[in-house]
N, C-alpha and C positions, 0 to 999 in steps of 0.2 A: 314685196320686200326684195331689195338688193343684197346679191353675195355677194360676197368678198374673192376676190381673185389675188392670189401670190405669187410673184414672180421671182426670179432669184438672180442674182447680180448681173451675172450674165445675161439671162435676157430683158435687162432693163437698157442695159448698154447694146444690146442688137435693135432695141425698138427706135423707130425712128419719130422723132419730135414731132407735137402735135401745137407746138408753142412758135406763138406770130411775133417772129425778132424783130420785124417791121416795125410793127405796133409798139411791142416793147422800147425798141429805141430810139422813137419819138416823138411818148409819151414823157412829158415833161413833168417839172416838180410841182409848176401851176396845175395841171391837169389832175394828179394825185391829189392835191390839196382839195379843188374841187370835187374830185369822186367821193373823196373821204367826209367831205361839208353834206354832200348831199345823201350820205349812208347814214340814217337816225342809229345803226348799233355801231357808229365808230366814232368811239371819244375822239375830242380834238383835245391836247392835253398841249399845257403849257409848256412853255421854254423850263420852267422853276418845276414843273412839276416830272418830263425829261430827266432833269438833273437828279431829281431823287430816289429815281428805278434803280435797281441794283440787280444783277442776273441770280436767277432762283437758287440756281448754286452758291453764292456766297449768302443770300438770306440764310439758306438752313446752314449752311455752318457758324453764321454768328459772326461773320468779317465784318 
């Protein structure tokens, strides 16, 4: 079993990045699309069905 490690603001901003900007910035919208096609737990959700998400905040207040 894995612990939990906390860290506090400060030294999250001392830690040095372990994230590939490379890769990140050019990786394309085709390329996600295909990751996403080929992940059986990730809906591919419609344009029309997009439009009908609403952020969990205004569900629970009834906006």
């Amino acid at each position: 079993m894995s612990k939990i490690k906390r860290y506090t603001l400060e030294e999250v901003e001392q830690m040095e990045s372990r994230s590939d900007q490379k890769k990140f910035d050019e990786t394309t919208e085709k390329d996600i699309l295909e990751q996403s096609m080929s992940d059986p737990d990730t809906p591919i959700l419609t344009e029309k069905e997009l439009k009908e998400m609403k952020p969990a905040s205004e569900r629970k207040s009834g906006k």
